[in-house]
C-alpha positions in Angstrom: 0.0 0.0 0.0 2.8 2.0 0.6 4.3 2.1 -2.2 1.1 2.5 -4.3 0.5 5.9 -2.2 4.4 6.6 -3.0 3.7 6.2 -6.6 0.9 7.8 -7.0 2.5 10.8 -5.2 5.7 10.8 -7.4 2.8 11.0 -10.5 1.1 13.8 -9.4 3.9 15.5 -8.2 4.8 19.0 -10.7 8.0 18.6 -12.6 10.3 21.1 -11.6 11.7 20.9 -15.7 11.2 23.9 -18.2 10.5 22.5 -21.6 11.8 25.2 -24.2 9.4 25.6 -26.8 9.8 25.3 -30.3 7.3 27.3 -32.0 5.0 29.4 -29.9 1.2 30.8 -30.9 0.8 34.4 -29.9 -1.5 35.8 -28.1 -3.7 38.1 -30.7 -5.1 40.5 -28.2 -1.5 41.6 -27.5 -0.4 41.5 -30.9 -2.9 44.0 -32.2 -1.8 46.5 -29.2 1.6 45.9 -30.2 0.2 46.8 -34.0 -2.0 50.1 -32.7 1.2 51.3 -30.7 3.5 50.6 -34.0 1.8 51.5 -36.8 -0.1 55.0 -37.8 -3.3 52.9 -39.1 -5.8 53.8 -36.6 -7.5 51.6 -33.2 -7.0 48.6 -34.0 -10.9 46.9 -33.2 -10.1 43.1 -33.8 -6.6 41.2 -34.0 -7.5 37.4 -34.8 -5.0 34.6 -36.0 -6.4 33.6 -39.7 -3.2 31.0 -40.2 -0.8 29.4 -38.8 1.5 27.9 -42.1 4.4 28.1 -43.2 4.2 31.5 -41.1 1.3 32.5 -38.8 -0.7 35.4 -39.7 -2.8 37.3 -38.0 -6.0 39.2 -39.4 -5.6 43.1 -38.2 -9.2 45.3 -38.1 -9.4 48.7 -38.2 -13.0 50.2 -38.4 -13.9 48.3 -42.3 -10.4 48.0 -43.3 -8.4 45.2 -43.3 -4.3 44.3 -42.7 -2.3 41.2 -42.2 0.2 41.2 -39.9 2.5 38.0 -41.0 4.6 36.8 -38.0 7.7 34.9 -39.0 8.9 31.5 -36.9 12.9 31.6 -35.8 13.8 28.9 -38.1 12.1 29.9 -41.6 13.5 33.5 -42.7 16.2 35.4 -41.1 15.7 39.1 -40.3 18.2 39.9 -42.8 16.3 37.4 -45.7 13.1 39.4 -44.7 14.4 42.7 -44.8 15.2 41.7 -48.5 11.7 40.5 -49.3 10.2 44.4 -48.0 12.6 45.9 -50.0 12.3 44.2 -53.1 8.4 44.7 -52.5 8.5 48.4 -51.9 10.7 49.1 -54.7 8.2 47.3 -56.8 5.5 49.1 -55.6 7.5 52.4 -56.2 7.6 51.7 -59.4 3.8 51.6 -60.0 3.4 47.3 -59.6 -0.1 46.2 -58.2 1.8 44.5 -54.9 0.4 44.6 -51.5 2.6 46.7 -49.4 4.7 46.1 -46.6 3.7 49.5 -44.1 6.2 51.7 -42.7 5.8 51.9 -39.0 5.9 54.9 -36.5 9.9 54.3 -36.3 10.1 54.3 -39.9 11.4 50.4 -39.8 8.9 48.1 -41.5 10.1 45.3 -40.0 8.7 44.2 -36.1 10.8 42.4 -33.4 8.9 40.7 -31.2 10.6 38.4 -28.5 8.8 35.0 -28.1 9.3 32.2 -25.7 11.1 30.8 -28.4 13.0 33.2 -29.2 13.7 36.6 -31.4 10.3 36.4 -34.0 9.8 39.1 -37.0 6.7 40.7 -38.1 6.0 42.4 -41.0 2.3 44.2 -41.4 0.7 44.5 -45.2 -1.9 45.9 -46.8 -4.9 44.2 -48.0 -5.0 42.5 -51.4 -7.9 43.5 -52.8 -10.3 41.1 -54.4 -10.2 37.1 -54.3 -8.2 34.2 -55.0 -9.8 32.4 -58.5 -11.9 29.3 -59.2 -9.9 27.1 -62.0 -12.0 24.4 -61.9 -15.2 25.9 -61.9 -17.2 27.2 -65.2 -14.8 29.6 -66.2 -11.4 28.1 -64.5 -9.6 28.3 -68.2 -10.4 32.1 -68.8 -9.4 32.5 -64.7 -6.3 30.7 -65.6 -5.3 32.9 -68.8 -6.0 35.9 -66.7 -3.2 34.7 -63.4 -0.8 33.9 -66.5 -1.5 37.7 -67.8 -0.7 38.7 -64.3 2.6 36.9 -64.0 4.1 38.2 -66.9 2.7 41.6 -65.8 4.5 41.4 -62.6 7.5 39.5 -64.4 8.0 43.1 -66.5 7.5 44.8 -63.0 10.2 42.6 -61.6 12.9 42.9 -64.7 13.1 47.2 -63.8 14.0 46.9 -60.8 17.8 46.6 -59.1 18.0 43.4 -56.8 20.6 42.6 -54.3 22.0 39.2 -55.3 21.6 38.4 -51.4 18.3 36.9 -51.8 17.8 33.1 -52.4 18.7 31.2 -55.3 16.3 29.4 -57.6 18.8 27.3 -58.9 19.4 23.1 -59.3 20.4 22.9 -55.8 17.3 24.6 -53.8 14.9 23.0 -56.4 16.0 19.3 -57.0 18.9 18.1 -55.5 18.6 19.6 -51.6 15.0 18.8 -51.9 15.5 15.1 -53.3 17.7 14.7 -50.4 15.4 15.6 -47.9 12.1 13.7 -49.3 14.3 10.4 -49.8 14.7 10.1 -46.0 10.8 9.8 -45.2 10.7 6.9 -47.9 10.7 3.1 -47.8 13.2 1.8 -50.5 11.2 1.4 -53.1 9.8 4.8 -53.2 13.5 6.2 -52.5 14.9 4.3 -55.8 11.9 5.5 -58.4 12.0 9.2 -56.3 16.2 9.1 -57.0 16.1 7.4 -60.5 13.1 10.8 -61.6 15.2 13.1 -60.0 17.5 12.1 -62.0 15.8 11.9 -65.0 15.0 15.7 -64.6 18.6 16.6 -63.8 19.5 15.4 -67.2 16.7 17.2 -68.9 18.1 21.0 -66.9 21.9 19.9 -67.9 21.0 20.3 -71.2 20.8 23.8 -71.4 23.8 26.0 -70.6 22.1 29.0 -69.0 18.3 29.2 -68.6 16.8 32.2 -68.3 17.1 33.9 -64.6 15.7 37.1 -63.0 14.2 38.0 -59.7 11.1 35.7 -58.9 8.2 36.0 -56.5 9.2 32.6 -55.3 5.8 30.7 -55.1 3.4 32.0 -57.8 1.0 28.8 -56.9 -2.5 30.1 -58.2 -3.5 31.2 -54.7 -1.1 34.2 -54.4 -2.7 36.9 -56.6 -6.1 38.3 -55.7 -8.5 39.7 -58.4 -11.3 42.2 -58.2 -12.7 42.2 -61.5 -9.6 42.5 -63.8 -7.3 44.5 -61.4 -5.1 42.3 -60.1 -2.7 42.3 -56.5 0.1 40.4 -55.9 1.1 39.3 -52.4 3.4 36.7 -50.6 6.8 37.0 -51.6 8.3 34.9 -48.7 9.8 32.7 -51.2 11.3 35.4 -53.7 14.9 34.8 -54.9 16.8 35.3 -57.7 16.8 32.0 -60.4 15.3 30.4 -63.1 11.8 31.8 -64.2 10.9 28.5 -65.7 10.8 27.1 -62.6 8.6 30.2 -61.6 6.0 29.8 -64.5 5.7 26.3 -63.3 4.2 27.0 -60.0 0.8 27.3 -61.5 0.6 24.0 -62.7 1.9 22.8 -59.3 -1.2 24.3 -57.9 -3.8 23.2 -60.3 -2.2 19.2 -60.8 -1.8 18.4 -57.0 -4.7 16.2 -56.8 -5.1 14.6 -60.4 -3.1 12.9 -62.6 -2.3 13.8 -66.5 -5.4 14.7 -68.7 -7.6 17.2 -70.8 -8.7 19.4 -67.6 -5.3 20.1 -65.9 -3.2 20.2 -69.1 -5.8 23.1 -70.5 -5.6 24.7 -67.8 -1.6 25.0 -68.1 -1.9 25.5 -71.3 -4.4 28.3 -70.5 -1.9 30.2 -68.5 0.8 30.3 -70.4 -1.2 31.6 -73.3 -2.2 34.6 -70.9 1.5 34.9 -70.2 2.7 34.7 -73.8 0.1 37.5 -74.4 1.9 40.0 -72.3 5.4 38.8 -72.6 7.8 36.8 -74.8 8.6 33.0 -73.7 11.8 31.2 -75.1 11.0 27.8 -76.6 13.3 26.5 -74.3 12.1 28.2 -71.3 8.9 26.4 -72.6 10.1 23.0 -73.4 11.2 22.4 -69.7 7.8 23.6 -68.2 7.1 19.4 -67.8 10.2 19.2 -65.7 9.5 21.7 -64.0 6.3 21.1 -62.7 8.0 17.9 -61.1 10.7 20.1 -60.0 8.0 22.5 -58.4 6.3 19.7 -56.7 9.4 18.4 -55.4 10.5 21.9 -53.7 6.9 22.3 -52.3 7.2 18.6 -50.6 10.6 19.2 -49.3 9.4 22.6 -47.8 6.2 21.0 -46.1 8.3 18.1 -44.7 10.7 20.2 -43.6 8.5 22.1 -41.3 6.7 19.1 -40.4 8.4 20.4 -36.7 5.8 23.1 -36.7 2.9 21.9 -38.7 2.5 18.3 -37.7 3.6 15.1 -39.2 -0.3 14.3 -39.1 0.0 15.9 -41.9 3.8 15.7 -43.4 5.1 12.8 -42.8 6.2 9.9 -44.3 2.4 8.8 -45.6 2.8 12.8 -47.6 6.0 12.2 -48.8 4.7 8.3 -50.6 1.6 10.1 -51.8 3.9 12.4 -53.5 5.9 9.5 -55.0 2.7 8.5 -56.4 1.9 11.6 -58.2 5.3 11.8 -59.1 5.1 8.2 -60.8 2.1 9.4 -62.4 3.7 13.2 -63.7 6.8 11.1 -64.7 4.6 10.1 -68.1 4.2 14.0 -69.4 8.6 14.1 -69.4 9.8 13.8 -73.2 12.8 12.7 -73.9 16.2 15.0 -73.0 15.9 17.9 -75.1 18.8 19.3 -77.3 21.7 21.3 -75.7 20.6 25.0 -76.2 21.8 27.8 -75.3 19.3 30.4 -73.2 19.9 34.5 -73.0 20.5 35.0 -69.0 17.9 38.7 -67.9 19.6 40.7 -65.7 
């Protein structure tokens, strides 16, 4: 008896350890003081968390207007990588491009330090992007798809005037294949790791047949979801991924977006096909640059998988784990069938 009344005293008994956290959810109430205090918007009437992603972001009201206050997590962009990111966006919006701004706060800083339990957290507040994401698989998903492609080569010409510092990440064979192969293989039974190696390398050959694709500054993650449209004016927002690289790999993100949950076949490949027929009616595209869009898209799944894993830490292996990482083997088994052979060496005209 003793020792049962022992035991369940040592049970019950608080543990004296601290458990450091890894990620922590802030407290919106206090966030939306911290915004009012910051910030020459206005009283701030509601402060609610709308996300918690990749980053977590927070829904700011004041009176019928609305801002989004996107709060970075220590181990996904460094202060210095997001001070990049505002810049590049305000200079584009200097120059007249339809980009949600990053606001300038009472300091004049537009960048937020706020100390978490976890550690030293950025914040960055934006304006709202007016209008909504698009329905491509509704009644008029191929015209919706034509008009995001018009919109990426719009912001595409926006991007090509403006001076970048080469400081910001590289969209280049390394981030989008070969880092990310390496990372995927390790949530994979054998068989999965030998087709998701031997299609990896498959699309290695195809990009080491051209001696310099085309590269400029990129948005990063132009997935469908990431320009809003209010009638035909449209706002581009998110550039957490930006970097400096290949904008084939860019123009694939679409058809990332729109192929996640089919395989090959009339509906999805229209719709591609769609889009870059809105972007070729703003803006040139090399034959090259086009001929690798297929690789790509396998590339651009790849990244995205890689990134989700990744921060599996923070989202939940519920979600990414190694049951995502087979399903996308799968789709990648499936995607494999729309590769041609390895085209001709070629050499592409570099933007800068």
């Amino acid at each position: 008896m003793r020792l049962h009344e022992e035991t369940l005293h040592t049970m019950s008994a608080p543990s004296s350890s601290i458990i450091p956290a890894s990620h922590s959810l802030l407290d919106a109430k206090a966030l939306g003081l911290l915004v009012e205090r910051s910030f020459e918007i206005g009283a701030v009437r509601d402060c609610r968390l709308w996300r918690s992603f990749l980053n977590d972001v927070f829904r700011v009201q004041v009176g019928n207007q609305s801002w989004w206050l996107r709060v970075h997590p220590i181990d996904w962009r460094t202060r210095e990588q997001t001070q990049i990111e505002v810049d590049a966006v305000t200079a584009l919006r200097q120059d007249g491009a339809a980009v949600a701004a990053a606001i300038s706060g009472r300091s004049g800083n537009r960048l937020l330090t706020i100390e978490a339990p976890e550690g030293i957290r950025t914040a960055v507040l934006f304006e709202d992007a007016a209008g909504l994401e698009l329905d491509y698989f509704g009644p008029d998903g191929l015209r919706n798809a034509t008009r995001y492609g018009r919109a990426t080569a719009e912001l595409h010409d926006a991007c090509d005037r403006i001076t970048m510092d080469q400081a910001y990440e590289s969209i280049d064979l390394a981030s989008t294949v070969l880092r990310p192969c390496e990372l995927v293989a390790a949530y994979l039974n054998q068989s999965d790791r030998d087709d998701l190696e031997r299609i990896c390398a498959r699309m290695i050959d195809h990009i080491d047949q051209y001696e310099a694709l085309t590269s400029a500054f990129c948005h990063g993650d132009l997935n469908g979801s990431n320009i809003h449209f209010d009638l035909e004016a449209a706002t581009v927002f998110d550039f957490d991924c930006c970097g400096w690289g290949w904008r084939t790999f860019e123009l694939a993100a679409f058809a990332r977006g729109v192929t996640w949950y089919g395989g090959p076949g009339a509906t999805t490949q229209s719709l591609c096909k769609a889009f870059l027929e809105g972007y070729r009616s703003r803006r040139p595209l090399t034959d090259e640059d086009l001929a690798l869009q297929p690789t790509m898209l396998l590339a651009q799944r790849l990244w995205v998988t890689a990134l989700h894993l990744k921060s599996a830490v923070r989202l939940g292996s519920f979600y990414f784990g190694n049951d995502y990482a087979a399903k996308f083997v799968r789709w990648l088994r499936a995607w494999e069938t729309t590769l041609s052979a390895a085209p001709r060496r070629i050499r592409l005209t570099t933007r800068r």
